[in-house]
LUMMI-860522 format. One line per 5 residues: number of its first residue (from 1); their letters; for each residue x, y, z of N, C-alpha, C, O. Coordinates in Angstrom, 1 decimal. Layout:
! residues N
NUM	a	X:Y:Z:X:Y:Z:X:Y:Z:X:Y:Z | ... .
//
This chain:
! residues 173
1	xxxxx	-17.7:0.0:0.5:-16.7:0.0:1.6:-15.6:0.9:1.1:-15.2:1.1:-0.1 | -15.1:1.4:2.3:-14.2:2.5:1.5:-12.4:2.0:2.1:-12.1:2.1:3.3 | -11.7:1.7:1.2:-10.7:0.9:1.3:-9.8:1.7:1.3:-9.9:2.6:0.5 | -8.4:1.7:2.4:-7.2:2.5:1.9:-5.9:1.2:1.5:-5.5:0.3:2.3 | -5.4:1.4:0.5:-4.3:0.4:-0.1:-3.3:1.2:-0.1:-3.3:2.3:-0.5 .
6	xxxxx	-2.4:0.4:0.4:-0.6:0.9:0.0:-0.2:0.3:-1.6:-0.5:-0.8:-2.0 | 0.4:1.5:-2.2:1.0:0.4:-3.0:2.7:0.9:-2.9:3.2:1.8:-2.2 | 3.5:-0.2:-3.9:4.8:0.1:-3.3:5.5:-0.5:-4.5:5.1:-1.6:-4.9 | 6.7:0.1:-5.4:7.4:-0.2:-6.3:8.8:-0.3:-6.4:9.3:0.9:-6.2 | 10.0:-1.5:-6.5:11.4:-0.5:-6.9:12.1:-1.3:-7.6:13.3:-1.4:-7.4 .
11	xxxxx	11.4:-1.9:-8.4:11.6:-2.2:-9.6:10.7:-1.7:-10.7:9.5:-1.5:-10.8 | 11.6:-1.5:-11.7:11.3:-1.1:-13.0:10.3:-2.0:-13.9:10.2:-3.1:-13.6 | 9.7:-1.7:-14.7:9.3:-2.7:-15.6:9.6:-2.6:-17.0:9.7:-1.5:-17.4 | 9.6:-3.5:-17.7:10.2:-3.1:-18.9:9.0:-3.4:-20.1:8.4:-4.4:-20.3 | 9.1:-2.1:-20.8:7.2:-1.8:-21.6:6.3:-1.2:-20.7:5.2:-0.9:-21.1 .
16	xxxxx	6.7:-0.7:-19.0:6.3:-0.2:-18.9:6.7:1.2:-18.5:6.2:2.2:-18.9 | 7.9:1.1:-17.5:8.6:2.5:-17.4:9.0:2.0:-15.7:9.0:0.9:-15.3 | 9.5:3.7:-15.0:9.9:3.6:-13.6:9.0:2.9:-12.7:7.8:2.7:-12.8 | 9.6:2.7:-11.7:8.4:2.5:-10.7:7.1:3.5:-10.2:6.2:3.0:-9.5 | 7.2:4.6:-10.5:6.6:5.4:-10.5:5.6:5.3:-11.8:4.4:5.2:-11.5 .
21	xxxxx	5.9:5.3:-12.6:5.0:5.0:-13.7:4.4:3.4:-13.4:3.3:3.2:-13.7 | 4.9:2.5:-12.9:4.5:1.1:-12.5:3.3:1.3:-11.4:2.7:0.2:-11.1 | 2.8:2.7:-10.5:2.2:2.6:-9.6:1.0:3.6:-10.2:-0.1:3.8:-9.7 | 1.4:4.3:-11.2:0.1:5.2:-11.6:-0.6:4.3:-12.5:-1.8:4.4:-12.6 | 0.2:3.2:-13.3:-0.7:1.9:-13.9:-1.2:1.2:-13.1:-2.2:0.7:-13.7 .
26	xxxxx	-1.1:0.8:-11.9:-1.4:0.0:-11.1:-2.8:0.8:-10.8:-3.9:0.3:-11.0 | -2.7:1.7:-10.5:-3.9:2.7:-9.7:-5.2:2.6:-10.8:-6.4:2.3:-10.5 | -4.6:3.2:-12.4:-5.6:2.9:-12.9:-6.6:1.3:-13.5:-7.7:1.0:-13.9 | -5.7:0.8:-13.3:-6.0:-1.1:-13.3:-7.0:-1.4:-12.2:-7.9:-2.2:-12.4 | -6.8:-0.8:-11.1:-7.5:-0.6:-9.3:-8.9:-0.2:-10.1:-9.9:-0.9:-10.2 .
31	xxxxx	-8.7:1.2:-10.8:-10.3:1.9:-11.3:-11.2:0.9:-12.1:-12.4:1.0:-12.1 | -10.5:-0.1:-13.0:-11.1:-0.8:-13.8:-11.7:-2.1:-13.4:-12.6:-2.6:-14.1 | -11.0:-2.5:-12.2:-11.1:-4.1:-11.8:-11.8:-3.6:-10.3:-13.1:-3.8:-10.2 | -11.4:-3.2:-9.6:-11.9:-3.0:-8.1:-13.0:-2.2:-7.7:-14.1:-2.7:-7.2 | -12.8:-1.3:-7.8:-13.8:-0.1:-7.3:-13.1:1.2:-8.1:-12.5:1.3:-9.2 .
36	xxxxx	-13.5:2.4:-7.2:-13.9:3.7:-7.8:-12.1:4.5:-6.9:-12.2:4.0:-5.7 | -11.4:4.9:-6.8:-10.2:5.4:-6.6:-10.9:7.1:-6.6:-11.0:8.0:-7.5 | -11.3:7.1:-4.8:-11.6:8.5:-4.2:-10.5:9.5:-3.8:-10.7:10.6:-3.3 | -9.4:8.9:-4.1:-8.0:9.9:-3.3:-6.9:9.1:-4.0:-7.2:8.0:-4.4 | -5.8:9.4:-4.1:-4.3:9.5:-4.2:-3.5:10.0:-3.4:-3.4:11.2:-3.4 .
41	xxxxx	-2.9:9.3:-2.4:-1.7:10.3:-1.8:-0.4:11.0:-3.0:-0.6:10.9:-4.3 | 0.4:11.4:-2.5:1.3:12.2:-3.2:2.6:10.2:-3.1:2.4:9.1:-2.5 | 3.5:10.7:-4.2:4.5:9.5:-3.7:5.8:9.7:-2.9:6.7:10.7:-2.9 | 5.8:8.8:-2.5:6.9:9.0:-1.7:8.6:7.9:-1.6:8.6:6.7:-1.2 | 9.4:8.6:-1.9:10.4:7.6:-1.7:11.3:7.5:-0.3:11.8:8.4:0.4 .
46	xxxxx	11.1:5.8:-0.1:11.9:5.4:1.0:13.0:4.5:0.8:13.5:4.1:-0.2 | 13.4:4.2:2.2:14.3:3.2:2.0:13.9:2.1:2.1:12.7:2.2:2.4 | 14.5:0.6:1.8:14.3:-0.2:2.2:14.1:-0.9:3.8:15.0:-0.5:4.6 | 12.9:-1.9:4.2:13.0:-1.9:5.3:12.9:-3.5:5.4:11.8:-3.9:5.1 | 14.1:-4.5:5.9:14.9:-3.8:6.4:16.1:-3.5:5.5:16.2:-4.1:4.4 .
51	xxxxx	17.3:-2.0:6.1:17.9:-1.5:5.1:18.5:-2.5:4.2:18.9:-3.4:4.9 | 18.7:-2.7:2.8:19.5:-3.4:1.8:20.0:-2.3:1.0:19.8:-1.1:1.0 | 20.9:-3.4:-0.1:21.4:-2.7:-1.3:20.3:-2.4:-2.2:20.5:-1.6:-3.0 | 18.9:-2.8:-2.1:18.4:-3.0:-2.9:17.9:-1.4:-3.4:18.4:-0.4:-2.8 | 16.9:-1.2:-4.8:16.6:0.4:-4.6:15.3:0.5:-3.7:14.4:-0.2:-3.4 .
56	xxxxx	15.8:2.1:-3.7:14.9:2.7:-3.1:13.2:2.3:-3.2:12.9:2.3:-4.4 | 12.4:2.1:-2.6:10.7:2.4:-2.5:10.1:3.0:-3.3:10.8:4.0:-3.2 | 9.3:3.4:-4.3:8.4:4.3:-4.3:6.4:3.7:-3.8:5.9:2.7:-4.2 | 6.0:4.4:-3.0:5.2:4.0:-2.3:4.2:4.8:-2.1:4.5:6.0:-1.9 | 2.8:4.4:-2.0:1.4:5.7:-1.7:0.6:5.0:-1.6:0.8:3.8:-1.9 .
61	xxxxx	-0.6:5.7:-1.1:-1.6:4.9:-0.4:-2.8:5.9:-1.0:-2.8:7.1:-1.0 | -4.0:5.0:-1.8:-5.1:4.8:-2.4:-6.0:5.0:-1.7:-5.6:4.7:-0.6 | -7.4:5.6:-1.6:-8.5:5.2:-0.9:-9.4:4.5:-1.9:-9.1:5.1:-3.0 | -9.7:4.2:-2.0:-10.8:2.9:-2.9:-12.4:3.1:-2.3:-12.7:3.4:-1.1 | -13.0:2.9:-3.1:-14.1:2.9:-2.7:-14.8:1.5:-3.0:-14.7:1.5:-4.3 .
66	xxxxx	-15.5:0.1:-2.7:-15.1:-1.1:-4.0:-16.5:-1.8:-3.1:-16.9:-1.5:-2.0 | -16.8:-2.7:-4.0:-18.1:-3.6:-3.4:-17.3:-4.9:-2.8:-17.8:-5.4:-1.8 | -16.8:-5.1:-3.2:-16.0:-6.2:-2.6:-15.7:-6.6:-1.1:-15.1:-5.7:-0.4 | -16.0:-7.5:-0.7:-15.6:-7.8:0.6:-13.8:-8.0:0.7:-13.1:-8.3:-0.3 | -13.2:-7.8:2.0:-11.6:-7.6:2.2:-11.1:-8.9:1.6:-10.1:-8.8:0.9 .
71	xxxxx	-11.6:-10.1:1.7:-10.7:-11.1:1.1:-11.0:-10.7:-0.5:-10.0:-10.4:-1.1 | -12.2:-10.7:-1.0:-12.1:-11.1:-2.1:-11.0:-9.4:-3.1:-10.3:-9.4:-4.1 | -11.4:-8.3:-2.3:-10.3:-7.0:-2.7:-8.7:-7.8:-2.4:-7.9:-7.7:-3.3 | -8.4:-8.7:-1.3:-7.2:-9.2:-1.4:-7.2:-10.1:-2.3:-6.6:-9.7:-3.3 | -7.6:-11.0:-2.4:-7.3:-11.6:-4.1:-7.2:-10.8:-5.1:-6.1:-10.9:-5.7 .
76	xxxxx	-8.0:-9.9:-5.7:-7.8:-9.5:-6.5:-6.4:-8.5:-6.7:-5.8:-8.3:-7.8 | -6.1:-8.1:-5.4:-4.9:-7.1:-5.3:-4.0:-7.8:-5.6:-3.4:-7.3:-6.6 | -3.5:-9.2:-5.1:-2.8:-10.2:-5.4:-2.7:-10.2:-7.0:-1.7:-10.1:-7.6 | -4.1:-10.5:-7.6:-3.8:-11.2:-8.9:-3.4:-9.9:-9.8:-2.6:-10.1:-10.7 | -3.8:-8.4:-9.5:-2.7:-7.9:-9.9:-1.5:-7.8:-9.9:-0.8:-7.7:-10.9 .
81	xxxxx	-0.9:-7.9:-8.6:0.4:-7.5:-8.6:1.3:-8.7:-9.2:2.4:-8.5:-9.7 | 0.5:-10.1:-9.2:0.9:-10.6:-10.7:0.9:-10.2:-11.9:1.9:-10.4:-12.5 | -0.2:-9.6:-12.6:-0.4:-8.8:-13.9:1.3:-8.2:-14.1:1.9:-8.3:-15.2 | 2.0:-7.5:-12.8:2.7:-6.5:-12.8:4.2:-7.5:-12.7:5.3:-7.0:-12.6 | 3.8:-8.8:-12.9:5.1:-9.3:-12.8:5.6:-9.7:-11.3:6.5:-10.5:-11.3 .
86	xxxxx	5.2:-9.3:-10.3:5.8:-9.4:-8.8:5.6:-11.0:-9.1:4.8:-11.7:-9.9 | 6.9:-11.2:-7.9:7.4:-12.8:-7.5:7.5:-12.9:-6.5:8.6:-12.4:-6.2 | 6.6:-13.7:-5.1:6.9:-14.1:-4.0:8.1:-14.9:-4.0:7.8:-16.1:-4.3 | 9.6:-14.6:-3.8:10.7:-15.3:-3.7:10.9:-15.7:-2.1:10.8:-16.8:-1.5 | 11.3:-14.0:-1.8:11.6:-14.4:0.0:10.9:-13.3:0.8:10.2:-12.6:0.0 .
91	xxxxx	10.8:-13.0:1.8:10.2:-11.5:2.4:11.5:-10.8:1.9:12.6:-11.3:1.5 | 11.1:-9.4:2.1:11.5:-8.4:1.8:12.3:-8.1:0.4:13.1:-7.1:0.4 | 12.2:-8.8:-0.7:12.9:-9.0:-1.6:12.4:-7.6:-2.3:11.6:-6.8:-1.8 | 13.2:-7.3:-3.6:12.8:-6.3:-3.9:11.4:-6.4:-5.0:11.3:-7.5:-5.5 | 10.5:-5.4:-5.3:9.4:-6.2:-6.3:8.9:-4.9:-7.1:9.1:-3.7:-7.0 .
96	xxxxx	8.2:-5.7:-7.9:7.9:-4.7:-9.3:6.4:-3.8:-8.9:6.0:-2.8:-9.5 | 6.0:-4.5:-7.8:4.4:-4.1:-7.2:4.2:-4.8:-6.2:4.3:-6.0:-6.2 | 4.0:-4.2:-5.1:3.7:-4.5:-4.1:1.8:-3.8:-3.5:1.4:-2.6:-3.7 | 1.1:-4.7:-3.1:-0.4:-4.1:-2.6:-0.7:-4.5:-0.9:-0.6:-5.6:-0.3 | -1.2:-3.5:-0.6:-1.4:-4.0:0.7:-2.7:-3.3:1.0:-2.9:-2.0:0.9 .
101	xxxxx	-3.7:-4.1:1.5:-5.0:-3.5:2.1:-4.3:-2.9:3.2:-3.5:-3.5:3.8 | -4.7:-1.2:3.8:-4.2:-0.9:4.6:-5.1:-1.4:6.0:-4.9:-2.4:6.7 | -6.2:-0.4:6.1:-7.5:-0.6:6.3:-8.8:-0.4:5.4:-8.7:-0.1:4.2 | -10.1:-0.7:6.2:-11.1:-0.2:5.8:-12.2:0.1:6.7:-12.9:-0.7:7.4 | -12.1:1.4:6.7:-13.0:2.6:7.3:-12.3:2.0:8.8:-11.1:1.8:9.0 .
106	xxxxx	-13.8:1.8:10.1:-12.7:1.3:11.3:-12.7:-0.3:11.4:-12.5:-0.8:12.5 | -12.9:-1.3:10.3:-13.2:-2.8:10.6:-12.0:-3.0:11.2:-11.0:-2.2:11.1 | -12.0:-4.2:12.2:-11.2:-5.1:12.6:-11.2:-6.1:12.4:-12.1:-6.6:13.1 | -10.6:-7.2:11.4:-10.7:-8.2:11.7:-9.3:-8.9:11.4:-8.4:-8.1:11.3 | -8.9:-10.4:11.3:-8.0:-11.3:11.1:-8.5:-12.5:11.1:-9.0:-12.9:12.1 .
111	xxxxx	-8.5:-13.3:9.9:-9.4:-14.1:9.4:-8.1:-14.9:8.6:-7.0:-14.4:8.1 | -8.4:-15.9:8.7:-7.5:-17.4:8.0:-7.9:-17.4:6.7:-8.9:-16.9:6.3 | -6.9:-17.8:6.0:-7.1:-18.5:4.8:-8.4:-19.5:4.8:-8.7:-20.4:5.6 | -9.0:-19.2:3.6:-10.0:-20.8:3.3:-10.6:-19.9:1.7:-10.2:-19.0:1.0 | -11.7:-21.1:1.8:-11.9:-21.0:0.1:-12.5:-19.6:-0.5:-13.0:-19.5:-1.6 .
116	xxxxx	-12.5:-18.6:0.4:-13.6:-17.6:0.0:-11.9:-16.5:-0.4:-12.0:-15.5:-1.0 | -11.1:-16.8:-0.1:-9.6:-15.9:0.2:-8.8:-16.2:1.1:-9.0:-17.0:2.0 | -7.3:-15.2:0.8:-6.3:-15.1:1.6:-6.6:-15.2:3.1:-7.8:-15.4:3.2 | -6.0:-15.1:4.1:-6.1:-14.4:5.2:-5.6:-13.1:5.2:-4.6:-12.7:4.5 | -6.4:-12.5:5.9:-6.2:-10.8:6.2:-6.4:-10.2:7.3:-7.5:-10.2:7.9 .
121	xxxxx	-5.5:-9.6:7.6:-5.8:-8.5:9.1:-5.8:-7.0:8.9:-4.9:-6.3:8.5 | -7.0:-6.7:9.4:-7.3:-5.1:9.4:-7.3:-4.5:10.8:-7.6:-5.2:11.8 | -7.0:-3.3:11.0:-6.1:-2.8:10.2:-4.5:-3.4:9.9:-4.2:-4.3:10.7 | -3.6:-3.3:9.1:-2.5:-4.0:8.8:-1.6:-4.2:9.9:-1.4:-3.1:10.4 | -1.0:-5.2:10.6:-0.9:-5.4:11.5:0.8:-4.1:11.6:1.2:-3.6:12.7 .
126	xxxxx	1.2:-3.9:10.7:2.4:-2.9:11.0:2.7:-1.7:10.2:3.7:-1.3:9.7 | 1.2:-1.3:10.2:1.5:0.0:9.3:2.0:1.5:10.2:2.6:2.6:9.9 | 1.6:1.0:11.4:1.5:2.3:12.7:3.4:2.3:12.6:4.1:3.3:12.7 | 3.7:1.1:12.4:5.4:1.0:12.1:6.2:2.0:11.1:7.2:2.6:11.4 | 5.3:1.9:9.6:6.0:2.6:9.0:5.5:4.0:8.2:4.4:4.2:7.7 .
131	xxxxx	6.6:4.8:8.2:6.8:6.0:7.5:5.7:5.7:6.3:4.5:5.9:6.2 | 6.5:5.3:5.5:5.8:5.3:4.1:4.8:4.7:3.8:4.5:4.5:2.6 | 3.7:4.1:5.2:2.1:4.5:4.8:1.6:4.9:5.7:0.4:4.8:5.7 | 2.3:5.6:7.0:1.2:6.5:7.4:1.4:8.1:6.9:0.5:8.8:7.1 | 2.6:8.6:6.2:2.8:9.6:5.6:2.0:10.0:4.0:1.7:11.1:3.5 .
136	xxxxx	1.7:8.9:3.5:0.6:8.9:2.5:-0.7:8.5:3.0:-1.6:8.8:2.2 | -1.0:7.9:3.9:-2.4:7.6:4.7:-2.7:9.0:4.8:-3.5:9.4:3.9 | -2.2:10.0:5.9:-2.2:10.9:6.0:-2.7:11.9:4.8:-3.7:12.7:5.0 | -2.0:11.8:3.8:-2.7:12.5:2.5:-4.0:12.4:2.2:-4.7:13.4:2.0 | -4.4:11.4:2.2:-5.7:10.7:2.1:-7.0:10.8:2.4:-8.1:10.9:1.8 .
141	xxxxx	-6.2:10.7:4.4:-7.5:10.2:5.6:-6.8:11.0:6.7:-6.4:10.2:7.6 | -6.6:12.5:6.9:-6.2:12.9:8.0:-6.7:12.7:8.9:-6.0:12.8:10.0 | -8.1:12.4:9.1:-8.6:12.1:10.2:-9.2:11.2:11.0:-9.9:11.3:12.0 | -8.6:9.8:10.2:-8.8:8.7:10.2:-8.0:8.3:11.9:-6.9:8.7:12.1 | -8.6:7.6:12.7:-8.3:6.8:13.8:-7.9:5.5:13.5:-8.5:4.9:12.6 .
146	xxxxx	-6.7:4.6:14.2:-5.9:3.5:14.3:-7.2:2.4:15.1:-6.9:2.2:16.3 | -8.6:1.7:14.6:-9.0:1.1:16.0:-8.6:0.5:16.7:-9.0:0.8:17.9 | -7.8:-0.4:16.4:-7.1:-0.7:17.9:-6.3:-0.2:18.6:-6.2:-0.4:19.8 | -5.5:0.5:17.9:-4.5:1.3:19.2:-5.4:2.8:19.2:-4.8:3.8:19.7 | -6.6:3.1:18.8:-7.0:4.1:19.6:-6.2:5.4:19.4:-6.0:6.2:20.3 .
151	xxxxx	-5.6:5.7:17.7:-4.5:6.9:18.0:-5.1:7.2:16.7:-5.6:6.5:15.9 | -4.9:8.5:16.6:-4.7:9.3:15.3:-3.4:9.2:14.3:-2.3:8.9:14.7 | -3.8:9.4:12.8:-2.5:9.2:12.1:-1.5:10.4:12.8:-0.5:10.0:13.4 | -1.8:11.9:12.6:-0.8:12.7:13.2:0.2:12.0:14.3:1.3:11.5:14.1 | -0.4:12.1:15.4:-0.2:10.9:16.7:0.9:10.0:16.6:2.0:10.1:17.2 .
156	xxxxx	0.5:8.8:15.6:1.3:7.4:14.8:2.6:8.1:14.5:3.7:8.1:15.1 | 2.3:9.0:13.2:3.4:9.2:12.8:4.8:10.2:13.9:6.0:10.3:13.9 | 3.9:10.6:14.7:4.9:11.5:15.7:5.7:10.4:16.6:6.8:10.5:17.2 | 4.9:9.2:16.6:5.9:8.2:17.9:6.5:7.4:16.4:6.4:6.2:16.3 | 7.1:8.0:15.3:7.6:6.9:14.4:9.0:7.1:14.9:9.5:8.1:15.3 .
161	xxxxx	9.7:6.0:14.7:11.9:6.1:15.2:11.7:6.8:13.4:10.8:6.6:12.6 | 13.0:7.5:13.4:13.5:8.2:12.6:13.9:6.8:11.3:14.4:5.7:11.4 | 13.2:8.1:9.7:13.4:6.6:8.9:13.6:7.4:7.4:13.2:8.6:7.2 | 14.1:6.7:6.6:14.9:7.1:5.6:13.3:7.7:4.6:12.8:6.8:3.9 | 12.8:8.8:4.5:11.6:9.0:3.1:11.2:10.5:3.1:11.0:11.3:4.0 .
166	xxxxx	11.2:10.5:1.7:11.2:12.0:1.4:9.8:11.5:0.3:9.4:10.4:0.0 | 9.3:13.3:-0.2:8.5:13.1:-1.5:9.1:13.3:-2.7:9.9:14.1:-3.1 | 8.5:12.2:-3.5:9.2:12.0:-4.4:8.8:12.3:-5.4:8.7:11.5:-6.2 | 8.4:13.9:-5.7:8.2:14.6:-6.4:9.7:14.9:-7.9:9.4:15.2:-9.1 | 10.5:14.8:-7.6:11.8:14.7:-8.1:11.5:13.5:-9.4:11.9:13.7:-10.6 .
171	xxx	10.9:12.3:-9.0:11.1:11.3:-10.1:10.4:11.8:-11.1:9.6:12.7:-11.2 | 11.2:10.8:-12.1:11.4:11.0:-14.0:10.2:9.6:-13.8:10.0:8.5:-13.3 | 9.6:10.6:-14.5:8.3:9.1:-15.4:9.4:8.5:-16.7:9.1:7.7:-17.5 .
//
């Protein structure tokens, strides 16, 4: 199955480097544990959403290639972004690693928690929302279709409200 993941950094780690260096480890940890990593978008830094003091984003989106069915790729994304130190404190807090299945290929589903995994909704129920994954989706999967709303990424990103993210080609490893 061919998986696209957000991932998302803006915290530092210490032993390991910037957040930027916290998401090219992450990617290769993805190669070792999950599946085969078919694409990389470029990275991109945003703001926080919603806006805080907190820092900036750094954020991109994976395509994966993985045998794994969606829950059990959600567990495992999970149990990395522990490896990486993240702490579910509150929503939006700031974190060391963030993962998010975006989609995969056109599945739809939304499925409860129980003993096989998390609950999960594909496609992500608010990615058409933001900048910083459909602007690296894009990198990815230009010609990937939204199935339920029936839109193209170009499309998505053209009805996005105006939002704080540039590429963040600029960052220091």
């Amino acid at each position: 199955m061919l998986y696209f993941i957000g991932l998302g950094s803006n915290l530092d780690i210490s032993g390991v480097g910037s957040s930027k260096t916290v998401l090219e480890a992450a990617v290769r940890q993805f190669c070792g544990e999950i599946g085969t990593v078919v694409k990389k978008s470029q990275w991109y830094e945003s703001e926080p959403i919603p806006v805080s003091d907190q820092p900036w984003f750094v954020n991109g989106v994976i395509a994966v290639e993985s045998q794994l069915k969606p829950k059990g790729l959600l567990r495992k994304a999970l149990e990395i972004e522990a490896e990486f130190g993240r702490k579910r404190s509150q929503a939006n807090a700031a974190r060391t690693l963030d993962v998010d299945i975006i989609a995969c290929g056109q599945l739809v589903c939304d499925t409860e928690a129980d003993e096989d995994g998390p609950a999960i909704t594909l496609p992500h129920p608010r990615m058409h929302n933001r900048a910083f994954v459909l602007l690296p989706m894009a990198d990815v999967a230009p010609d990937w279709h939204h199935p339920v709303l029936n839109e193209s990424i170009s499309t998505l990103i053209k009805a996005l409200p105006a939002q704080n993210i540039r590429i963040a080609e600029t960052i220091e490893d």
